[in-house]
Gaussian input, Z-matrix of N, CA and C with variables (Angstrom, degrees):
# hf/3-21g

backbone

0 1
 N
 C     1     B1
 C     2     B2     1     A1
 N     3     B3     2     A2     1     D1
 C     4     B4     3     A3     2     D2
 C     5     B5     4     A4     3     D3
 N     6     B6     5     A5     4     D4
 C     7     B7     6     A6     5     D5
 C     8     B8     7     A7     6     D6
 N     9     B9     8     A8     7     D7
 C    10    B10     9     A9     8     D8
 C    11    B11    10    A10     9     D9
 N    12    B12    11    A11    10    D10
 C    13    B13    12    A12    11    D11
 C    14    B14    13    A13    12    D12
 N    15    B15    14    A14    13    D13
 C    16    B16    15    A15    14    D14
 C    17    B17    16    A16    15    D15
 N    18    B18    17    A17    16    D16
 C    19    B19    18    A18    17    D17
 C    20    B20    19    A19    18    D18
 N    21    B21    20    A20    19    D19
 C    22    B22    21    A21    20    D20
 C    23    B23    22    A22    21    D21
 N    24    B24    23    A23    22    D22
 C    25    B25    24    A24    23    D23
 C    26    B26    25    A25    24    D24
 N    27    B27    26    A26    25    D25
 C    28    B28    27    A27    26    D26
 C    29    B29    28    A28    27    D27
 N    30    B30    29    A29    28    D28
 C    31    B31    30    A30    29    D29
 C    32    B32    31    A31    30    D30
 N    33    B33    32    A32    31    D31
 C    34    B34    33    A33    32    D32
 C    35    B35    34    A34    33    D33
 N    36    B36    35    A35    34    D34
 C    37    B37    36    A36    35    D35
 C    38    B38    37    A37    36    D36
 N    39    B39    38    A38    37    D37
 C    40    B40    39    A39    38    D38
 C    41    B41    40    A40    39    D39
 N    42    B42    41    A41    40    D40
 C    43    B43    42    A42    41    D41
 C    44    B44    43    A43    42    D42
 N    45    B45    44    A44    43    D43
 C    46    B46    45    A45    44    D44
 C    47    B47    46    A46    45    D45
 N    48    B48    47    A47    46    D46
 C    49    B49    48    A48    47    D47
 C    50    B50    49    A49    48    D48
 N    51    B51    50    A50    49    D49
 C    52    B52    51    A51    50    D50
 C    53    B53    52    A52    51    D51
 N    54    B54    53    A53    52    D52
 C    55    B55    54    A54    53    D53
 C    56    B56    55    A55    54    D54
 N    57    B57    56    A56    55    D55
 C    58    B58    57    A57    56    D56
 C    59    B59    58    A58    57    D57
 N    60    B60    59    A59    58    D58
 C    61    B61    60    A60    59    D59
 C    62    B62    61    A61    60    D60
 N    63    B63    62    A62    61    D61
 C    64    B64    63    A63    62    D62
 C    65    B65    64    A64    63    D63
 N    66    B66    65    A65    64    D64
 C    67    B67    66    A66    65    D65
 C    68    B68    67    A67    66    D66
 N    69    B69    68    A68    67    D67
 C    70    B70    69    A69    68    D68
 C    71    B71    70    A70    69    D69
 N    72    B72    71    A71    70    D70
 C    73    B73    72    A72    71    D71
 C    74    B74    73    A73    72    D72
 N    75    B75    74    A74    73    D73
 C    76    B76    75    A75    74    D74
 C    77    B77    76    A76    75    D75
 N    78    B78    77    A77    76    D76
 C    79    B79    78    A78    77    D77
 C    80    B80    79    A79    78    D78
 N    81    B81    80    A80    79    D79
 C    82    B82    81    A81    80    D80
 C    83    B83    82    A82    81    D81
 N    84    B84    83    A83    82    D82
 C    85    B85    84    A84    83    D83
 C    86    B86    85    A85    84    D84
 N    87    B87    86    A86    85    D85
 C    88    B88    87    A87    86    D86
 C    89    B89    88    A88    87    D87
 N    90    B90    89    A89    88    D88
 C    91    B91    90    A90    89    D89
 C    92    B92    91    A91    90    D90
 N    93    B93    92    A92    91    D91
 C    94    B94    93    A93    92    D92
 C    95    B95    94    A94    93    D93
 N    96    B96    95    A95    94    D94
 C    97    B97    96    A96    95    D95
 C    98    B98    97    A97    96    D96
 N    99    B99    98    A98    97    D97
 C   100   B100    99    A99    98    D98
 C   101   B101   100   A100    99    D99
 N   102   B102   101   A101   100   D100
 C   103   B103   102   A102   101   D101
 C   104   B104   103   A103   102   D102
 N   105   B105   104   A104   103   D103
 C   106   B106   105   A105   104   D104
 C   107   B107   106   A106   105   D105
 N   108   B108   107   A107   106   D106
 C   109   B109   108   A108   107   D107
 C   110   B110   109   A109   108   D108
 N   111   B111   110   A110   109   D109
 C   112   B112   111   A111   110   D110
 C   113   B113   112   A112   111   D111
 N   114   B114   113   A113   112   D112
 C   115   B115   114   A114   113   D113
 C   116   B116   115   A115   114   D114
 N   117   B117   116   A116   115   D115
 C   118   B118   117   A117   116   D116
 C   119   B119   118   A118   117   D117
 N   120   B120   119   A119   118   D118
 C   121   B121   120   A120   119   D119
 C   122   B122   121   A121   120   D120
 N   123   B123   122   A122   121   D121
 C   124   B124   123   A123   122   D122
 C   125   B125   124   A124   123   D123
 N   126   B126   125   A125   124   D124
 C   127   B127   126   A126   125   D125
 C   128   B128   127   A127   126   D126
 N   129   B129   128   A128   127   D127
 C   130   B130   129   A129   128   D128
 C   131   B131   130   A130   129   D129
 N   132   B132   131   A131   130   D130
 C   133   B133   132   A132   131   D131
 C   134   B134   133   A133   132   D132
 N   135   B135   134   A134   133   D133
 C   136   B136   135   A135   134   D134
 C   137   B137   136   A136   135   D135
 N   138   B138   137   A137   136   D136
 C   139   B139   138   A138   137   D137
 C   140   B140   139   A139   138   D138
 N   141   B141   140   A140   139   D139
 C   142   B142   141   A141   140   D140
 C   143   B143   142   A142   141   D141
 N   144   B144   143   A143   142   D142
 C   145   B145   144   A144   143   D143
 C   146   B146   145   A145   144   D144
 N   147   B147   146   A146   145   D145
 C   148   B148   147   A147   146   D146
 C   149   B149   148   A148   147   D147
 N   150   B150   149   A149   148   D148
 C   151   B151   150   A150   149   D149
 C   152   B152   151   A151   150   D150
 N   153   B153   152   A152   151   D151
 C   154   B154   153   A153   152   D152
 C   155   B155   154   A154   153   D153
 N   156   B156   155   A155   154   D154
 C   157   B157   156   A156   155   D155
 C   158   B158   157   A157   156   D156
 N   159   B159   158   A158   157   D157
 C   160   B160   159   A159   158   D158
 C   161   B161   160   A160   159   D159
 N   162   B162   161   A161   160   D160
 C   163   B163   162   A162   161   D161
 C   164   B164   163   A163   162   D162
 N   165   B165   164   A164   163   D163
 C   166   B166   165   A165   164   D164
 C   167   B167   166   A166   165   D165
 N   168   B168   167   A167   166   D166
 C   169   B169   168   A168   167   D167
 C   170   B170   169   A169   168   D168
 N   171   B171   170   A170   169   D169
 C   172   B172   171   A171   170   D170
 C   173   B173   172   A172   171   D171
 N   174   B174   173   A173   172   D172
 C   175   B175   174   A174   173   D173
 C   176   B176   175   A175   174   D174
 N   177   B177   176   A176   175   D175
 C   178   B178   177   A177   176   D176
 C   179   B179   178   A178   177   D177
 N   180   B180   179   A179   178   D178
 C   181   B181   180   A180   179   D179
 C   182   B182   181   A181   180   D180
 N   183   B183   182   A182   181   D181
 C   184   B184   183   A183   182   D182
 C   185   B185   184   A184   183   D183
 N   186   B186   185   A185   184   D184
 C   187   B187   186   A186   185   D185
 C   188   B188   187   A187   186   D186
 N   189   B189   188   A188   187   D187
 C   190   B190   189   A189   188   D188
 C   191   B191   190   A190   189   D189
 N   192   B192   191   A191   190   D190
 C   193   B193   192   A192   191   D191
 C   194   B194   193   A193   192   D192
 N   195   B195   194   A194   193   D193
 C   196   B196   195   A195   194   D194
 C   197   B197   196   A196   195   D195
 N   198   B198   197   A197   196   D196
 C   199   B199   198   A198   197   D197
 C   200   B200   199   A199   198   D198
 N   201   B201   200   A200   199   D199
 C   202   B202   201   A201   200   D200
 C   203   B203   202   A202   201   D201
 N   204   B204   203   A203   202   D202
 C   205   B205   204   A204   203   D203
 C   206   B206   205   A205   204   D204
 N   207   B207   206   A206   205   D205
 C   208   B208   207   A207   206   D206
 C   209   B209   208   A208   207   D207
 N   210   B210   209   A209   208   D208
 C   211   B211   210   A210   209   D209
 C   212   B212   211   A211   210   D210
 N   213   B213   212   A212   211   D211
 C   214   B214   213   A213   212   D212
 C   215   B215   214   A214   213   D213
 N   216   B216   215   A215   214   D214
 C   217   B217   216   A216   215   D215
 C   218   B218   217   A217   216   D216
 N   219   B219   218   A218   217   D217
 C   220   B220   219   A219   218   D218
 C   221   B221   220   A220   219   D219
 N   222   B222   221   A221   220   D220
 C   223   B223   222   A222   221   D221
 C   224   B224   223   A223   222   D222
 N   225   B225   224   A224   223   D223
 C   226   B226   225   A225   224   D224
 C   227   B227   226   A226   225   D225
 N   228   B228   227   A227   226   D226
 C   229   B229   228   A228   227   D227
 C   230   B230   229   A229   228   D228
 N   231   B231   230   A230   229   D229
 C   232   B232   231   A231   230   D230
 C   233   B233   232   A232   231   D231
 N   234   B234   233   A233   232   D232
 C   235   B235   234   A234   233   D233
 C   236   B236   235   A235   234   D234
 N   237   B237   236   A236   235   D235
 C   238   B238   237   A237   236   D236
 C   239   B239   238   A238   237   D237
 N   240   B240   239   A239   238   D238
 C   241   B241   240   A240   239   D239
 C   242   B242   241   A241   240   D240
 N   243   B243   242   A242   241   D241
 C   244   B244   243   A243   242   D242
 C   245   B245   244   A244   243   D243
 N   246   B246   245   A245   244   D244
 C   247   B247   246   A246   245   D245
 C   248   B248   247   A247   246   D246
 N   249   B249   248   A248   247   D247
 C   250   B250   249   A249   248   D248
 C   251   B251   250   A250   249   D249
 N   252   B252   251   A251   250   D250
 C   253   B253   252   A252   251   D251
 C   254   B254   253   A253   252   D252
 N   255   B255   254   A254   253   D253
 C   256   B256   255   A255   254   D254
 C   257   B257   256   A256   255   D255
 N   258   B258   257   A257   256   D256
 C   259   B259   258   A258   257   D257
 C   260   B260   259   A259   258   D258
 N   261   B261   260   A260   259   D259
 C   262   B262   261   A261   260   D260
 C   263   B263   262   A262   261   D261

   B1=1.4537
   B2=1.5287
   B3=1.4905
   B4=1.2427
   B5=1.6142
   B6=1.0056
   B7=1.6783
   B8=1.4815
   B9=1.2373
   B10=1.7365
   B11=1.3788
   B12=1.6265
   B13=1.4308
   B14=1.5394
   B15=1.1330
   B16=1.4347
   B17=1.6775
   B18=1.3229
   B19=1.4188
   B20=1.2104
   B21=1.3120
   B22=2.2542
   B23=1.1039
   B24=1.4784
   B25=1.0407
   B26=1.4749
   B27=1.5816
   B28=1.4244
   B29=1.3921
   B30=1.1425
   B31=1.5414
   B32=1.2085
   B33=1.4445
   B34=1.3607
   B35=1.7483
   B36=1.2239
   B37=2.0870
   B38=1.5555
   B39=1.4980
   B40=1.1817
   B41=1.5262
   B42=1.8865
   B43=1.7206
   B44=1.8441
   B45=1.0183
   B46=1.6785
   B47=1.6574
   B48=0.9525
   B49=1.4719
   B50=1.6264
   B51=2.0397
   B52=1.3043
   B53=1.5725
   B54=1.4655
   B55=1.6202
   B56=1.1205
   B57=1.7092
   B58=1.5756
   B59=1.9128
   B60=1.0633
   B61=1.8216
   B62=1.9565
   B63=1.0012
   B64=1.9321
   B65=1.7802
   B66=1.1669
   B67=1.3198
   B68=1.0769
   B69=1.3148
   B70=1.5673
   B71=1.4035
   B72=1.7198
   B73=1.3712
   B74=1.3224
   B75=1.8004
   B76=1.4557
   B77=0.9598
   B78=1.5688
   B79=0.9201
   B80=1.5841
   B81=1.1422
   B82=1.4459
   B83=1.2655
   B84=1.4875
   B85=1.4956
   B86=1.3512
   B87=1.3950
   B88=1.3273
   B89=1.3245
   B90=1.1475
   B91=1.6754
   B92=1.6510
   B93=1.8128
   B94=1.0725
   B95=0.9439
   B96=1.4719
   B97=1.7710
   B98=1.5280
   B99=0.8688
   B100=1.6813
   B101=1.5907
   B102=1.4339
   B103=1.2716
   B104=1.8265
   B105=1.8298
   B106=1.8489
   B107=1.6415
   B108=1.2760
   B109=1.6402
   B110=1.6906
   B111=1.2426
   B112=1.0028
   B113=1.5344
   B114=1.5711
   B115=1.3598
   B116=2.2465
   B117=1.4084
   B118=1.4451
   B119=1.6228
   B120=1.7857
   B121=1.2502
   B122=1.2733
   B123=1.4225
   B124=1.7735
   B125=1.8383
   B126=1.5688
   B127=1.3884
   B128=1.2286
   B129=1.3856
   B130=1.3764
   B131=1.6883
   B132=1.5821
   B133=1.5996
   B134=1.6612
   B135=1.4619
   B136=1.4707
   B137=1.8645
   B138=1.1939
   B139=1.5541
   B140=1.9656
   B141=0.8786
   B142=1.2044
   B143=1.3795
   B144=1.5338
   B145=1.2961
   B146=1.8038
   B147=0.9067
   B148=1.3037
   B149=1.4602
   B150=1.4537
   B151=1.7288
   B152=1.0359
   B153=1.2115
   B154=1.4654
   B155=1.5492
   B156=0.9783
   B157=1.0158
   B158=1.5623
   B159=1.7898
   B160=0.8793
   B161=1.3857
   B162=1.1963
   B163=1.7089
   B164=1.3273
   B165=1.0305
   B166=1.8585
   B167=1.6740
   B168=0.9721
   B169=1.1431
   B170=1.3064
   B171=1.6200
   B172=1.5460
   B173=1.7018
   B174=1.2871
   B175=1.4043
   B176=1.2684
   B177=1.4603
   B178=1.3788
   B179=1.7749
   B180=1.4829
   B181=1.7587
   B182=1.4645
   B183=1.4553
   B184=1.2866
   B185=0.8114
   B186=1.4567
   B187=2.0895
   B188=1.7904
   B189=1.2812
   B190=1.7120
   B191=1.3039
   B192=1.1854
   B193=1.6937
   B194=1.7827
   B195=1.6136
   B196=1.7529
   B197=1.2799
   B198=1.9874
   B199=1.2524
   B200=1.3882
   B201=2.2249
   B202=1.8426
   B203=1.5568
   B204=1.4585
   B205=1.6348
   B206=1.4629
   B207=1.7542
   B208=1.6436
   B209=1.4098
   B210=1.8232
   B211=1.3208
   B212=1.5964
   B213=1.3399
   B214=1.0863
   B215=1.3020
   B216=1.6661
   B217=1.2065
   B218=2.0413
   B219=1.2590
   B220=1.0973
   B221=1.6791
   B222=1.2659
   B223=1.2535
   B224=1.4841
   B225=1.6061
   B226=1.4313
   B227=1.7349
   B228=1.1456
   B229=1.4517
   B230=1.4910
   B231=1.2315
   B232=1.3896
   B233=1.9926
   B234=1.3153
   B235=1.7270
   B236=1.5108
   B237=1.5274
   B238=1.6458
   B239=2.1659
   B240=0.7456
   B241=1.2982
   B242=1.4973
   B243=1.6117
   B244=1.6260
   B245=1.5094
   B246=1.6757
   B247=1.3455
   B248=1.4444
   B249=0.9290
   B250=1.8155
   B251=1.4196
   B252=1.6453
   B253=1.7062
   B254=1.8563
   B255=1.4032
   B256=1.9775
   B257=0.9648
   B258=1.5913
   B259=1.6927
   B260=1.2057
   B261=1.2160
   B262=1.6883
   B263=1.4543
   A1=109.06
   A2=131.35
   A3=163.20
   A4=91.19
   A5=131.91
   A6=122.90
   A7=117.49
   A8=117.56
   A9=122.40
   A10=105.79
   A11=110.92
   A12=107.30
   A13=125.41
   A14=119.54
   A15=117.50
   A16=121.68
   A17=104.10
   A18=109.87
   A19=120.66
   A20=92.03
   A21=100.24
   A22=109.85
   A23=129.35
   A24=141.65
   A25=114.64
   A26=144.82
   A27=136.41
   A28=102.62
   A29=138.71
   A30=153.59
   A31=83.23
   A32=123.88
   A33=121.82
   A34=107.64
   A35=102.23
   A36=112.55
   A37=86.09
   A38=94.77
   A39=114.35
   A40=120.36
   A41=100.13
   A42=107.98
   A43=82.16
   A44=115.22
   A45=109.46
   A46=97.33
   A47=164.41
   A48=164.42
   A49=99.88
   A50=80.57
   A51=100.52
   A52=111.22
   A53=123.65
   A54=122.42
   A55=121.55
   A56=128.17
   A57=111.01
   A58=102.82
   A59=108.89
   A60=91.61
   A61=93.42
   A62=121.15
   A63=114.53
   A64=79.14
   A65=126.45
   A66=126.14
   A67=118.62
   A68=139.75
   A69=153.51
   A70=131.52
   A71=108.90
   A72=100.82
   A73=106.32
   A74=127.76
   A75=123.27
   A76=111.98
   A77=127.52
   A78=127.72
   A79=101.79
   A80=137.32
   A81=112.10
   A82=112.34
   A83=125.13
   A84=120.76
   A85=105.87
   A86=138.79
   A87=138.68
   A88=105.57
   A89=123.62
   A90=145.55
   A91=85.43
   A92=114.76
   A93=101.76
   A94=156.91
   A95=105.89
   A96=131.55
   A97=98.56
   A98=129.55
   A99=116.20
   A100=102.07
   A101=122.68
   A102=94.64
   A103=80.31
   A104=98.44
   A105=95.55
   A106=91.66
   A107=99.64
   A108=112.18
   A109=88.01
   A110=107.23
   A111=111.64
   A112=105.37
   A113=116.01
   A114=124.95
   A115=93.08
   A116=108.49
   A117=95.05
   A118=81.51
   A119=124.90
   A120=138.99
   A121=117.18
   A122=103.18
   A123=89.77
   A124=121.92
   A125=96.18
   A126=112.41
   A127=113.76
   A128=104.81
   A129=103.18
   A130=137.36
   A131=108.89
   A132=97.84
   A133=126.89
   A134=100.24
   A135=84.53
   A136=115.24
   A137=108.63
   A138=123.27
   A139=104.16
   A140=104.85
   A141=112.10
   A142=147.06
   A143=147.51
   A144=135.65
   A145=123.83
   A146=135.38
   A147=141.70
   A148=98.27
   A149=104.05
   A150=129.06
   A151=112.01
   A152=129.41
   A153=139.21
   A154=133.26
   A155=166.29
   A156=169.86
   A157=114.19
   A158=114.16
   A159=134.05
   A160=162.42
   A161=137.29
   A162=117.01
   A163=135.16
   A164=98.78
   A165=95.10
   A166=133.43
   A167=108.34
   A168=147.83
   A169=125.83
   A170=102.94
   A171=129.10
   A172=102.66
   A173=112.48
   A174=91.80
   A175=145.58
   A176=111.36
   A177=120.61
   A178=83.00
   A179=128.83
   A180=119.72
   A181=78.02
   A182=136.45
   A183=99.72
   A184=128.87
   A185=117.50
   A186=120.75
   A187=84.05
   A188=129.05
   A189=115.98
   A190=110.97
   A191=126.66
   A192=116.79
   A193=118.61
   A194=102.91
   A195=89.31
   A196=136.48
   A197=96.00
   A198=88.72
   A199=158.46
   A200=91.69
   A201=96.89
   A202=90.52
   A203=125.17
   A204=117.87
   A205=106.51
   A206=102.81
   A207=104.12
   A208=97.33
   A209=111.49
   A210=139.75
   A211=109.86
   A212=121.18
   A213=121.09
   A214=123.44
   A215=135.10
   A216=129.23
   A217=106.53
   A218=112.91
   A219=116.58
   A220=132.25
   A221=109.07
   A222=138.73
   A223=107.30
   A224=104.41
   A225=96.79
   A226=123.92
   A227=127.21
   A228=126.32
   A229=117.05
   A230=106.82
   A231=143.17
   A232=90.06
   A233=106.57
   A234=107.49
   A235=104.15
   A236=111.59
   A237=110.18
   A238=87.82
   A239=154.63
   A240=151.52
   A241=108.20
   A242=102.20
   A243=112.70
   A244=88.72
   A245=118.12
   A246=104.28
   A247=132.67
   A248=91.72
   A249=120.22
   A250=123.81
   A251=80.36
   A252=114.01
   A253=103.68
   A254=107.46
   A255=95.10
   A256=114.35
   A257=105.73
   A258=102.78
   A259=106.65
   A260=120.85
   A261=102.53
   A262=130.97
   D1=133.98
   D2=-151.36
   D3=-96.20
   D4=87.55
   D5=144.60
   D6=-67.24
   D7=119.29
   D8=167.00
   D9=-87.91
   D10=113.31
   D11=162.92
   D12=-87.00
   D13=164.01
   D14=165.46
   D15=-61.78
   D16=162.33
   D17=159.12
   D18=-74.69
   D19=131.98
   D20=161.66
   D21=-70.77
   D22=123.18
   D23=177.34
   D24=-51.52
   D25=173.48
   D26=155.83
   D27=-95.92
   D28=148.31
   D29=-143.97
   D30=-126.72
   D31=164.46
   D32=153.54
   D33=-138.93
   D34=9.51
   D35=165.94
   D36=-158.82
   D37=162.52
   D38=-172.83
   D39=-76.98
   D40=-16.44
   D41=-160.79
   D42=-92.69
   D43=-35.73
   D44=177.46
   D45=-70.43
   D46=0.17
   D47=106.81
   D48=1.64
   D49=-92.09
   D50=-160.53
   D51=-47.22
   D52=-52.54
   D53=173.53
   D54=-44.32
   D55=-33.16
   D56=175.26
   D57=-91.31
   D58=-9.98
   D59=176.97
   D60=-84.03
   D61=-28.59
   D62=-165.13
   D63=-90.89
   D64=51.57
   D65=158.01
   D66=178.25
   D67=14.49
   D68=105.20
   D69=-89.39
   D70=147.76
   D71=-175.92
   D72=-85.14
   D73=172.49
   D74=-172.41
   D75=-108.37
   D76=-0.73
   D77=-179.87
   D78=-87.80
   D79=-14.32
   D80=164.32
   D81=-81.97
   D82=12.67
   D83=175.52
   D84=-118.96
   D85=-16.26
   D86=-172.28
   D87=-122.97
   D88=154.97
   D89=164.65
   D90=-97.77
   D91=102.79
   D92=137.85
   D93=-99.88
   D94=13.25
   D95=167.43
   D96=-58.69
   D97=-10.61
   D98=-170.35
   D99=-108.50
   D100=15.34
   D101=-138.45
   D102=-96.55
   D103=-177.63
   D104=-174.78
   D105=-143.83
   D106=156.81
   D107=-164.04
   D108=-85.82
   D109=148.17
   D110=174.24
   D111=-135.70
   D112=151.75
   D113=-173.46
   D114=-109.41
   D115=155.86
   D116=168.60
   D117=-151.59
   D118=94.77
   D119=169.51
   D120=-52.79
   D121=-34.92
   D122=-172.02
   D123=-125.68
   D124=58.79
   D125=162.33
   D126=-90.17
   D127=145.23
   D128=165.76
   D129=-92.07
   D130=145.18
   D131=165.17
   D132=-33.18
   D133=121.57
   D134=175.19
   D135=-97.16
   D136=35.17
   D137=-173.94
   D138=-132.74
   D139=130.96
   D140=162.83
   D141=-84.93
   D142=98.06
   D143=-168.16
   D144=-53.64
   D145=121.15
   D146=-179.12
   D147=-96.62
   D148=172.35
   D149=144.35
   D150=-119.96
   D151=113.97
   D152=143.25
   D153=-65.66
   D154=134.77
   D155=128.38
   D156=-72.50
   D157=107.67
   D158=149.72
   D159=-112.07
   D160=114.12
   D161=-170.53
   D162=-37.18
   D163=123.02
   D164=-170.77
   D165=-62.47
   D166=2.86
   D167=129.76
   D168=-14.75
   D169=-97.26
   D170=169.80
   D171=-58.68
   D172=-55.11
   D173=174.39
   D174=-95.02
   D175=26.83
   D176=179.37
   D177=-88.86
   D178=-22.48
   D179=-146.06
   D180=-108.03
   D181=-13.30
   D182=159.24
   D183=-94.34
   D184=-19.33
   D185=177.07
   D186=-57.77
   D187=-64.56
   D188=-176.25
   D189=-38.13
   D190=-66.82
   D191=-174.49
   D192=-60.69
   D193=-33.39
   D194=154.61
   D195=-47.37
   D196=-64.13
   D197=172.29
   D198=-55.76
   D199=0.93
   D200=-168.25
   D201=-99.62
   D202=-0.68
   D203=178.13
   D204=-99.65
   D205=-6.93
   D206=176.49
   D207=48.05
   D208=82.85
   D209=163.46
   D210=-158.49
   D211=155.16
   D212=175.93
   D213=-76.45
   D214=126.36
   D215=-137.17
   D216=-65.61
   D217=-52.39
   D218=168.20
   D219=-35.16
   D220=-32.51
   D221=169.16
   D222=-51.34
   D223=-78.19
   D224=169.14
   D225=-90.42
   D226=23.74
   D227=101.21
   D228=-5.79
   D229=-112.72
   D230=171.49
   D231=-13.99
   D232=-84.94
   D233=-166.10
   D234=-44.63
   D235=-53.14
   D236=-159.02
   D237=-63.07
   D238=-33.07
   D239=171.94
   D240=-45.18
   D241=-64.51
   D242=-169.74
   D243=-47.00
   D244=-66.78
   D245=-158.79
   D246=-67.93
   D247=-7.85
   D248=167.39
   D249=-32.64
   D250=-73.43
   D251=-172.76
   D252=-80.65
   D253=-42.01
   D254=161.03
   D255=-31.06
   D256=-63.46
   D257=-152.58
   D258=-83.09
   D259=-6.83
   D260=173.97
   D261=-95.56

């Protein structure tokens, strides 16, 4: 049996994209029985590695406060920053 899907619309920004797929399903627009895994090797990180330098001290008490939310300490690094820079 022949399923006819719809057309994909042409987008003309990406946030008008994202709003009609987070409000249609894709499966009336895609055959995903056909679909194929795809690898794409040579993207890049979109995060950057730093060096920090810290007192050992401060970071023995944050590997402790990671470890009692059971997260990797760097991780929340990373959040206590995000929320940082919100609130300020």
């Amino acid at each position: 049996m022949s399923t006819k899907f719809k057309p994909v619309p042409a987008f003309a920004t990406e946030a008008e994209e994202r709003q009609f797929w987070e409000s249609h399903d894709s499966t009336d627009y895609v055959d995903w029985s056909k679909a194929q895994r795809v690898r794409l090797p040579n993207l890049k990180p979109t995060s950057a590695a730093i060096s920090l330098r810290l007192p050992v001290p401060l970071l023995e008490r944050i590997k402790i406060a990671a470890n009692k939310r059971d997260v990797p300490y760097q991780s929340l690094i990373k959040t206590w920053l995000a929320e940082k820079l919100e609130s300020a």
